[in-house]
Backbone bond lengths (Angstrom), bond angles and torsions (degrees), N, CA, C in turn:
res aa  C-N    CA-C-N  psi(-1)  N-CA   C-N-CA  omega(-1)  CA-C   N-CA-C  phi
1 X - - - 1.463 - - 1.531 112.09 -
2 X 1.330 123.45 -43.71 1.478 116.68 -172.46 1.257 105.74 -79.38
3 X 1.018 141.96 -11.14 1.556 138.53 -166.99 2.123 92.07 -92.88
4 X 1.158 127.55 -33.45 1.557 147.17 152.95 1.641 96.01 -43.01
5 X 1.433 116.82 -71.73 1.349 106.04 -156.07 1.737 97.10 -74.50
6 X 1.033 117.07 -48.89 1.504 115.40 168.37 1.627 123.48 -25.56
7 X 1.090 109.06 -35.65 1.542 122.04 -169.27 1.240 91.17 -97.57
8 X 1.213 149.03 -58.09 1.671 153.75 177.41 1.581 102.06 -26.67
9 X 1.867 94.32 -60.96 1.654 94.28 -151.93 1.510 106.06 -90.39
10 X 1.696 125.70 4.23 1.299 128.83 150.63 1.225 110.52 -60.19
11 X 1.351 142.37 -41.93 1.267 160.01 -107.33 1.504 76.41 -115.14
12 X 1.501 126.05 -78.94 0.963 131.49 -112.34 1.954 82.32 -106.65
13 X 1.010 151.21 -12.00 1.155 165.67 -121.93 1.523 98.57 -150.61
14 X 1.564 124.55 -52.85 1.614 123.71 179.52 1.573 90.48 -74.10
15 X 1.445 135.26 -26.28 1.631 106.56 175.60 1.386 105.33 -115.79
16 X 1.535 117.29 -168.71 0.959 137.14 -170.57 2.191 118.91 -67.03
17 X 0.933 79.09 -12.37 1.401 103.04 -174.73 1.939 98.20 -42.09
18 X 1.431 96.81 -102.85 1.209 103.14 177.73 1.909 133.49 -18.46
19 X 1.920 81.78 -65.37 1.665 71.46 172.41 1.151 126.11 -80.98
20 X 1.223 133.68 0.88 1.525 136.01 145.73 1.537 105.02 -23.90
21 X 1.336 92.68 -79.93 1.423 118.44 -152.50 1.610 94.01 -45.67
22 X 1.155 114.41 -56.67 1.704 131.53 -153.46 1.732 100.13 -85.52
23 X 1.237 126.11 -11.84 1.353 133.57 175.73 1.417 103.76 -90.90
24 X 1.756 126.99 -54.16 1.338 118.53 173.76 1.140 126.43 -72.95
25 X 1.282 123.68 -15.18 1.608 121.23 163.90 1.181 108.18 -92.64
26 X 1.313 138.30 -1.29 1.698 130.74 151.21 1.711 113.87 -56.14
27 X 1.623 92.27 -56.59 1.409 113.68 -167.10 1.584 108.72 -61.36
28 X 1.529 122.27 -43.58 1.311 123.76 -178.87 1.511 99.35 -74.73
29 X 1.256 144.94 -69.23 1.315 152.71 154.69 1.325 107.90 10.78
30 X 1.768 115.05 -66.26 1.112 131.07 -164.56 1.519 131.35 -78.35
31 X 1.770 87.19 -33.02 1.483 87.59 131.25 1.190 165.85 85.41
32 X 1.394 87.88 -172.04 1.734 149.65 -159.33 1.537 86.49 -108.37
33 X 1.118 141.88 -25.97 1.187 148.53 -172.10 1.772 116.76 -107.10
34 X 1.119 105.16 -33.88 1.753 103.69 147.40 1.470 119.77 -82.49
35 X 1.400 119.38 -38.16 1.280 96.58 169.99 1.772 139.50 -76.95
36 X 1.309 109.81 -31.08 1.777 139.11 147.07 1.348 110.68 -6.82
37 X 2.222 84.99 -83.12 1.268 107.64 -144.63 1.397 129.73 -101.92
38 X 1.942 108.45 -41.79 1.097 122.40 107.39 1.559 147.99 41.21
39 X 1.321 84.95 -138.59 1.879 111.01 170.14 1.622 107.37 -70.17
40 X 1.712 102.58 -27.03 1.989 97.44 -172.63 1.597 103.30 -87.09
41 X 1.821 117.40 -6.74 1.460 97.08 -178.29 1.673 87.21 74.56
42 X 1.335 140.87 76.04 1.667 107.30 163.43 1.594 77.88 -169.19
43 X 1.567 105.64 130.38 1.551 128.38 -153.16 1.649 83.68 -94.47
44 X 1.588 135.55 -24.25 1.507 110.28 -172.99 1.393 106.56 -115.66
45 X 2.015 79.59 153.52 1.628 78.73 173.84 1.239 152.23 -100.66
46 X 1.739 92.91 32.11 1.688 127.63 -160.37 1.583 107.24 -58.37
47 X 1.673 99.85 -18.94 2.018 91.52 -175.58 1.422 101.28 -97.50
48 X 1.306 115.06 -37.27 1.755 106.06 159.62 1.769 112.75 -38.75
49 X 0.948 115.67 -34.33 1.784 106.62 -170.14 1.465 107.83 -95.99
50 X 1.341 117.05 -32.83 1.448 129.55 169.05 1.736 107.61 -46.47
51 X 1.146 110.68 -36.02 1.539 108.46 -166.96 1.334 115.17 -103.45
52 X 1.802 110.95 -23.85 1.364 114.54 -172.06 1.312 110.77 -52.91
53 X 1.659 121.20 -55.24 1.311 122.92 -172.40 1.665 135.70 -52.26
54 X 1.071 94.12 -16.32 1.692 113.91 161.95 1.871 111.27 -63.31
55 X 1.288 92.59 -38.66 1.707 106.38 -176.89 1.402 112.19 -83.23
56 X 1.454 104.53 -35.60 1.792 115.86 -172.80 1.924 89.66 -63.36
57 X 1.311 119.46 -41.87 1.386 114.49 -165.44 1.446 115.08 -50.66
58 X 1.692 103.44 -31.59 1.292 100.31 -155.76 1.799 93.93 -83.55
59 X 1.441 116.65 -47.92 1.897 142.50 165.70 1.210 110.91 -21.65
60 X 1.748 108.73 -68.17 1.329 103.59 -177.35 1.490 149.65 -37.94
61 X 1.317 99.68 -50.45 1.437 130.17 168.84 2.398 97.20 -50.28
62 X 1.305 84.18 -62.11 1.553 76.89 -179.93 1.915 124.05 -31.55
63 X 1.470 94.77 -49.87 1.750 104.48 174.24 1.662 108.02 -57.59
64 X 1.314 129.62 -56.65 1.102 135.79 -169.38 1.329 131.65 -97.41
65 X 1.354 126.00 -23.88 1.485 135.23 131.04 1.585 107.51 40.45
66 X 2.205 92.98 -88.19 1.322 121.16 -164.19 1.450 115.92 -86.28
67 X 1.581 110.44 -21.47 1.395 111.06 -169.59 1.432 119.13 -31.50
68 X 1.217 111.48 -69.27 1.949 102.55 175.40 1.288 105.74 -132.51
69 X 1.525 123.56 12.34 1.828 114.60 150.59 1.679 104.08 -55.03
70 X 0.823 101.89 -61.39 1.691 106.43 -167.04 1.446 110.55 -47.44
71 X 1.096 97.45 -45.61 1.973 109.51 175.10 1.331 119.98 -32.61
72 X 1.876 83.40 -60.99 1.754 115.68 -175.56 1.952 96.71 -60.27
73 X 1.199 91.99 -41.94 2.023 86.22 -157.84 1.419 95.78 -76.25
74 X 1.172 142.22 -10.22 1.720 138.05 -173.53 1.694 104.21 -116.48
75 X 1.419 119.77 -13.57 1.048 119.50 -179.42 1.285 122.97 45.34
76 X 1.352 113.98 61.86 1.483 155.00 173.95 1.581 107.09 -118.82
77 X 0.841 109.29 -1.49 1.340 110.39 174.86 1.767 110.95 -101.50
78 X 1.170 121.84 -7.44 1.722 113.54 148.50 1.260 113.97 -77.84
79 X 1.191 120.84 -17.64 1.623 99.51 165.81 1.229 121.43 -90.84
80 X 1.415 129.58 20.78 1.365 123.00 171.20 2.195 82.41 -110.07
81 X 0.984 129.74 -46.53 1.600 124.92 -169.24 1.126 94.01 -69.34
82 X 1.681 148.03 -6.30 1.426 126.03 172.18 1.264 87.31 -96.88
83 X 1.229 149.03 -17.62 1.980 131.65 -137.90 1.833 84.28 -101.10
84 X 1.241 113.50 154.16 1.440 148.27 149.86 1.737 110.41 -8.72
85 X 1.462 97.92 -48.13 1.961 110.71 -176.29 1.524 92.74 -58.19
86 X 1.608 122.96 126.50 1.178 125.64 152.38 1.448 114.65 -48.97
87 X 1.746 129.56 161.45 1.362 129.08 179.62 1.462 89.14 -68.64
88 X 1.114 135.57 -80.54 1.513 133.31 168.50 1.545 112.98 16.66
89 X 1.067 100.99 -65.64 1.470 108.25 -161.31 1.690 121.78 -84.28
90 X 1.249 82.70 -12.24 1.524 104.32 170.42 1.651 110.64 -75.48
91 X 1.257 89.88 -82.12 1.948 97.88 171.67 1.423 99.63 -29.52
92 X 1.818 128.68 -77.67 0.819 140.08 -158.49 1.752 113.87 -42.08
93 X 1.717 90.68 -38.00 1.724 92.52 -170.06 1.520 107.87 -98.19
94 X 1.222 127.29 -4.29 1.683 132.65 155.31 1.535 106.54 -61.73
95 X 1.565 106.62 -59.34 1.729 108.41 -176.42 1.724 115.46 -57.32
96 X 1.012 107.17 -24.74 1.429 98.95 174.27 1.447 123.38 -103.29
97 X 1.264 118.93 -8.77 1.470 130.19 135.58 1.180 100.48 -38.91
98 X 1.090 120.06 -112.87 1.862 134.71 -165.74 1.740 98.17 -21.30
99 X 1.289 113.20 -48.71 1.423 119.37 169.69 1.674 111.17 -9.87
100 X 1.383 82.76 -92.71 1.529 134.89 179.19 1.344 103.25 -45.86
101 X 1.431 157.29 2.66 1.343 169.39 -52.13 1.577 96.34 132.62
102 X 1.324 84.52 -81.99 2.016 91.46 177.88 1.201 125.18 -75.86
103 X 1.797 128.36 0.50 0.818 130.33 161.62 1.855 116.79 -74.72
104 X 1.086 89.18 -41.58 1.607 83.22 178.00 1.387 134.34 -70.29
105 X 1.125 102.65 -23.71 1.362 122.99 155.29 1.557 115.24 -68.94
106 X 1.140 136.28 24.66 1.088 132.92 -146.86 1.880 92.69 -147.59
107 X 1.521 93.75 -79.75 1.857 111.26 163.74 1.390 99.48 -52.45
108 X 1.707 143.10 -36.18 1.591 111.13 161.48 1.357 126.87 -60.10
109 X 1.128 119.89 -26.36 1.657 113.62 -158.29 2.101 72.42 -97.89
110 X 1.019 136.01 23.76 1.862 109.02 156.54 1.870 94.55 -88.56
111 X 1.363 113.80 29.34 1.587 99.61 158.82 1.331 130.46 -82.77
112 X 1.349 95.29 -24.73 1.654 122.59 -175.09 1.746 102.64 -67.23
113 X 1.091 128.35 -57.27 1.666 119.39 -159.72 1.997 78.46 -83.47
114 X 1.110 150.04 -18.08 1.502 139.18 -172.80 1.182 78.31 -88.11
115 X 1.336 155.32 -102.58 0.866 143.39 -177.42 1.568 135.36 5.77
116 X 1.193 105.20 -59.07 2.048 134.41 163.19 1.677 90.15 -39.69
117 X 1.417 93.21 -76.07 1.454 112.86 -144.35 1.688 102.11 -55.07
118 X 1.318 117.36 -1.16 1.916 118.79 172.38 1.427 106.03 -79.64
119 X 1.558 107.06 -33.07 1.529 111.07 178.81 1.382 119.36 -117.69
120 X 1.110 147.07 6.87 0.980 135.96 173.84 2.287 117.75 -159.39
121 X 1.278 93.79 175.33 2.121 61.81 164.28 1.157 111.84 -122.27
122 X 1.242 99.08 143.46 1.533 116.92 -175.66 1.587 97.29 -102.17
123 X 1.663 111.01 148.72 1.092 131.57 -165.90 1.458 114.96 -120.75
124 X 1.705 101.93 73.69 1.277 126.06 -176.34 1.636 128.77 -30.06
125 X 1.430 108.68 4.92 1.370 105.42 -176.08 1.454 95.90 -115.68
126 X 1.614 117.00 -37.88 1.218 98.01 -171.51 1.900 107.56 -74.58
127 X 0.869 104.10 -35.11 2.155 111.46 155.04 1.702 104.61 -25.42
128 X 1.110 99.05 -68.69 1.246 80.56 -177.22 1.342 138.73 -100.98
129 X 1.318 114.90 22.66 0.958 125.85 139.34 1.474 139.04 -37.99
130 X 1.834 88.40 -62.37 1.595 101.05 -174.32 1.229 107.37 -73.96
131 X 1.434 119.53 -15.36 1.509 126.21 178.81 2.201 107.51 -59.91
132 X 1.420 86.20 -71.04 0.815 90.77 170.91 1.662 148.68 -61.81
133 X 1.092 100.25 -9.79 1.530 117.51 -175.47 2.226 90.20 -101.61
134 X 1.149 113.17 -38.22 1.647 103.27 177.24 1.345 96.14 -77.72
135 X 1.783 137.74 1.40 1.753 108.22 169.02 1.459 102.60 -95.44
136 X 1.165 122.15 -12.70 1.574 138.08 -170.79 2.102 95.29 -70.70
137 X 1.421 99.55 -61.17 1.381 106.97 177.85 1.701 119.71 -53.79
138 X 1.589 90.06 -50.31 1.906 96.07 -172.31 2.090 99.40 -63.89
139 X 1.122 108.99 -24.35 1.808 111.83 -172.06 1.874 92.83 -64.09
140 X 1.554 100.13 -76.18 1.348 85.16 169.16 1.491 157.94 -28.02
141 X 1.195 105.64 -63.06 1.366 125.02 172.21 2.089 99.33 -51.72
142 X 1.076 110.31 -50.95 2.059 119.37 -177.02 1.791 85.11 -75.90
143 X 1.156 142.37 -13.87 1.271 92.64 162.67 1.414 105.89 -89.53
144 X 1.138 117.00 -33.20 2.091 116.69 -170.25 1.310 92.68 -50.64
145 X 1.580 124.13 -46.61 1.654 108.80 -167.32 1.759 110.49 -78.75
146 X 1.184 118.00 15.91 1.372 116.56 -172.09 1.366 102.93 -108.90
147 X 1.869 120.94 -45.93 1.234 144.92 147.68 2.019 104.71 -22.23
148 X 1.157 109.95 -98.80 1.421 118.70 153.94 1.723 127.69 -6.13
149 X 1.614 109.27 -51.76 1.199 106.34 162.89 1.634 118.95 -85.58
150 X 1.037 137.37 -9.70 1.364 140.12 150.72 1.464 126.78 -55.29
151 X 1.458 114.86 2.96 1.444 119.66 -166.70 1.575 109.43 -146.50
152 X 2.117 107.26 24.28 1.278 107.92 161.43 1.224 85.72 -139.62
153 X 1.769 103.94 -164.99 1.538 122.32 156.74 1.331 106.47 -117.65
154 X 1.071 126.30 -13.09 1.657 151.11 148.04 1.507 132.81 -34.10
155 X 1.608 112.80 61.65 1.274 102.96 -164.44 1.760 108.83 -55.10
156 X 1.153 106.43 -40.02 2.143 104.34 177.87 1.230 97.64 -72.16
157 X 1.361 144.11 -10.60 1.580 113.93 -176.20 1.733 79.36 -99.35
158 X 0.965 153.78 -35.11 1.649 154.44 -177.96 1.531 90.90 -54.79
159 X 1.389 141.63 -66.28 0.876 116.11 -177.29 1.330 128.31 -79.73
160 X 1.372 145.49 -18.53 1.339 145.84 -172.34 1.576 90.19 -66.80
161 X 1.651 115.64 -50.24 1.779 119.90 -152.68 2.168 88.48 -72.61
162 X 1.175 112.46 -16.62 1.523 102.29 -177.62 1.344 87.34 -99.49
163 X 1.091 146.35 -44.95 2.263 122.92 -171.70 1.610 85.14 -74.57
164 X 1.183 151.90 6.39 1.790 116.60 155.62 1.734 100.22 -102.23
165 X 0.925 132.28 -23.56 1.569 133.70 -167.70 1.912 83.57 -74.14
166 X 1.445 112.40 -79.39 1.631 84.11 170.57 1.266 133.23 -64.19
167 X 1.299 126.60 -0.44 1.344 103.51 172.84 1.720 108.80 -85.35
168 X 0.568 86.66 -29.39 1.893 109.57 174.56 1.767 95.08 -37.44
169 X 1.732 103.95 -84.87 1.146 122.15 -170.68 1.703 117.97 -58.02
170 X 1.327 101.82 -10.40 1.497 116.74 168.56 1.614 122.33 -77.46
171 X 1.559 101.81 -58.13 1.783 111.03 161.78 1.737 114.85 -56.90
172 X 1.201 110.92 -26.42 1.653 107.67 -169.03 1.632 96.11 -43.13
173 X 1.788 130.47 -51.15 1.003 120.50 -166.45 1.521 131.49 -59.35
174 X 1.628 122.97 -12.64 0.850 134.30 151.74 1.341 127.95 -71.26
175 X 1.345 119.54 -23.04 1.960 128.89 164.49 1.022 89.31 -60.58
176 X 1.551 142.25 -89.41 1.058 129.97 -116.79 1.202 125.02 -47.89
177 X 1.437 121.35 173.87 1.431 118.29 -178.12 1.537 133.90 61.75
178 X 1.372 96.09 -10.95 1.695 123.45 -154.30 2.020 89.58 -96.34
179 X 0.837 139.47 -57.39 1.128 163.95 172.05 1.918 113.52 -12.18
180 X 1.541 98.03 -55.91 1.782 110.36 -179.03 1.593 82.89 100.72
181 X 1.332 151.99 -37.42 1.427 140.74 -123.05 1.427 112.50 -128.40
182 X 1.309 108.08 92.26 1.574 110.21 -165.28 1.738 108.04 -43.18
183 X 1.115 100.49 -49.51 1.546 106.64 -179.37 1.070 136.16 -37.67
184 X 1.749 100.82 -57.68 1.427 122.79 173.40 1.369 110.56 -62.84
185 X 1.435 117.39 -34.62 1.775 119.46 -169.86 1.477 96.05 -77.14
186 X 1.373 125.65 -27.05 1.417 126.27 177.87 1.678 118.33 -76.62
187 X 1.229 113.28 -18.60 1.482 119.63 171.74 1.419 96.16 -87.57
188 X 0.996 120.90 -43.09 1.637 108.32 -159.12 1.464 111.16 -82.30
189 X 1.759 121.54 -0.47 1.243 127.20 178.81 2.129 95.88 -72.48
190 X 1.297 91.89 -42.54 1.177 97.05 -164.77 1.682 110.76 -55.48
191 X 0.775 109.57 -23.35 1.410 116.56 178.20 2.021 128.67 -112.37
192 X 1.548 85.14 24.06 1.604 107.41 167.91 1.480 118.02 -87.11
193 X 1.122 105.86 80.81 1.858 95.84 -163.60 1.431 94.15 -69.68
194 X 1.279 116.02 -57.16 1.442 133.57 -140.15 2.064 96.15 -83.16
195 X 1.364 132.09 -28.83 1.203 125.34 151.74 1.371 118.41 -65.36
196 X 1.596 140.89 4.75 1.305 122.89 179.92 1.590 102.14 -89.37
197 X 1.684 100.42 -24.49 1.277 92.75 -170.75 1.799 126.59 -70.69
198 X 1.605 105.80 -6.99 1.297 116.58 171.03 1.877 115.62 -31.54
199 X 1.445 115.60 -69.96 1.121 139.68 165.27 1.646 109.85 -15.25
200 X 0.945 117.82 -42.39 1.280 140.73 -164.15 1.543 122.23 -81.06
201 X 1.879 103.47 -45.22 1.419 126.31 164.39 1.247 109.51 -60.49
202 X 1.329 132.63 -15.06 1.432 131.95 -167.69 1.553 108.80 -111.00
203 X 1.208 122.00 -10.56 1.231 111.00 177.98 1.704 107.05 121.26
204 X 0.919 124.52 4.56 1.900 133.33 -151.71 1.700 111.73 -125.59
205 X 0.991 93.21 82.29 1.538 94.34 162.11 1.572 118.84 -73.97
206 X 1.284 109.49 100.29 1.392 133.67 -163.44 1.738 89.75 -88.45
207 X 1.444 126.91 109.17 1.304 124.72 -173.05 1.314 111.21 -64.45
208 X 1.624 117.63 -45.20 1.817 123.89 174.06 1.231 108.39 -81.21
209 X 1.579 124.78 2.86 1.941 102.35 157.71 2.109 86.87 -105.05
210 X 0.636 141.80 -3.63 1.519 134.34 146.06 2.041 115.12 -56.65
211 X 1.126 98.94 -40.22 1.438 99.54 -172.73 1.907 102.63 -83.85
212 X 1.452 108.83 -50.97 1.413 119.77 152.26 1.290 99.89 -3.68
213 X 1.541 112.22 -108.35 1.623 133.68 -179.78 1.682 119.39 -16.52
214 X 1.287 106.06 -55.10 1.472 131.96 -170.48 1.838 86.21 -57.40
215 X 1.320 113.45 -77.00 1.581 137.35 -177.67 1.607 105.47 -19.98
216 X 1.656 105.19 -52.31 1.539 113.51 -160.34 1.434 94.41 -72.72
217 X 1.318 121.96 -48.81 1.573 142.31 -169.52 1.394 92.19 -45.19
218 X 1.300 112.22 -71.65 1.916 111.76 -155.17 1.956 98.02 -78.58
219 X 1.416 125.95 -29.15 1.341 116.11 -170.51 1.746 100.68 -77.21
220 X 1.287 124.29 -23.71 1.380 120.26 -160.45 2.095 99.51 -87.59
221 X 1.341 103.72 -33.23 1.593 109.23 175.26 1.250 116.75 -84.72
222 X 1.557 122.10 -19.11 1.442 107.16 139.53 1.192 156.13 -92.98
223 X 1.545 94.63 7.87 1.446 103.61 172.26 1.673 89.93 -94.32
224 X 1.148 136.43 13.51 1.591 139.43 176.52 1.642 116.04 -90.97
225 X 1.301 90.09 -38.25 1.693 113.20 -154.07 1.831 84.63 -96.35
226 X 1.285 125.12 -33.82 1.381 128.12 178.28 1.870 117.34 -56.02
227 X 1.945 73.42 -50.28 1.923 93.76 178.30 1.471 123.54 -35.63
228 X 2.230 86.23 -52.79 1.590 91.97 -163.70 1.504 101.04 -74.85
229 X 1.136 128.91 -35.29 1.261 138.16 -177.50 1.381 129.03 -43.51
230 X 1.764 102.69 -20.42 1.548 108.51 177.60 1.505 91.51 -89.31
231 X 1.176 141.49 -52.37 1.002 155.66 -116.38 1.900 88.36 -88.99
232 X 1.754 103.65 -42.38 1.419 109.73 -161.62 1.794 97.22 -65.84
233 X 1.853 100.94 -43.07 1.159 104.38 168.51 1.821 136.60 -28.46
234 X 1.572 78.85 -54.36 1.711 93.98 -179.95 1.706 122.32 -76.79
């Protein structure tokens, strides 16, 4: 696996990729964070995270796009299904690449509550909360777009078909309830990624939208690791 993530985060670091990613979520962050926190006088950074995920929808897809569309479309990707690396470890060591991508972007914006904390007090639990509940979200969302790229050769059609699957799963929170149909409002909870993280903005580590997250993470990389697996089959 690390010799996978090694190659990812060269990949993603020798081009433009990365600091894209980690430059426009500074820049939007930053802000959303002068105007907030700033100019609004307002010590948390719960509306910075409230809004990011609208933005992560469009970002995400950027990290995962290429992961193994590109593979598939250059057909370089039988030489990773003949080599020694289990498929496992492959998926496994791409997803935590891309991870590791959004993590840093993540440990930059802890400038903002250090920042707070010169002027005002910040209330280090609910901080990390939102911290923690947006790495729970960003894991998710990079596996669906990793999922997604396993099912073209198309790195731009991999990403367009992953910014509507989240944008999709982003609006669901406004359906709900809307429906008349207990049922239907009960399926479509299931597929609210981006409303679990509410819980989170408030200070609440909700243990089953923690397990939630975890759930999407491991079911979406094996239905990934399954994909390539027929494919190695065939």
């Amino acid at each position: 696996m690390k010799p996978i993530i090694k190659k990812e985060l060269l990949i993603y670091f020798h081009t433009p990729i990365a600091w894209v990613f980690i430059a426009v979520t500074m820049c939007v962050s930053a802000i959303m964070f002068t105007m907030f926190n700033l100019a609004g006088h307002n010590s948390s950074v719960s509306m910075i995270f409230s809004l990011l995920p609208w933005i992560f929808v469009v970002m995400i897809p950027l990290l995962t796009m290429r992961l193994i569309s590109e593979e598939r479309g250059t057909k370089t990707d039988q030489l990773l299904l003949t080599s020694p690396i289990s498929v496992s470890s492959i998926v496994w060591g791409k997803f935590f690449a891309a991870l590791t991508v959004f993590a840093v972007s993540i440990v930059l914006m802890l400038i903002y509550p250090v920042i707070l904390s010169f002027h005002t007090d910040v209330y280090e639990g609910v901080v990390f909360t939102n911290y923690l509940g947006f790495f729970l979200l960003g894991s998710a969302l990079i596996s669906v777009g990793i999922f997604v790229s396993s099912l073209t050769e198309n790195q731009f059609t991999a990403g367009i078909i992953t910014i509507a699957l989240l944008l999709a799963a982003s609006l669901l929170g406004f359906v709900k309830g809307s429906t008349g149909y207990a049922i239907i409002d009960n399926l479509m909870s299931v597929f609210m990624v981006v409303k679990r993280f509410e819980s989170f903005l408030i200070g609440i580590i909700d243990v089953s939208n923690v397990v939630y997250y975890i759930s999407i993470v491991v079911i979406f990389i094996l239905l990934t690791i399954f994909r390539i697996e027929r494919r190695k089959i065939k």
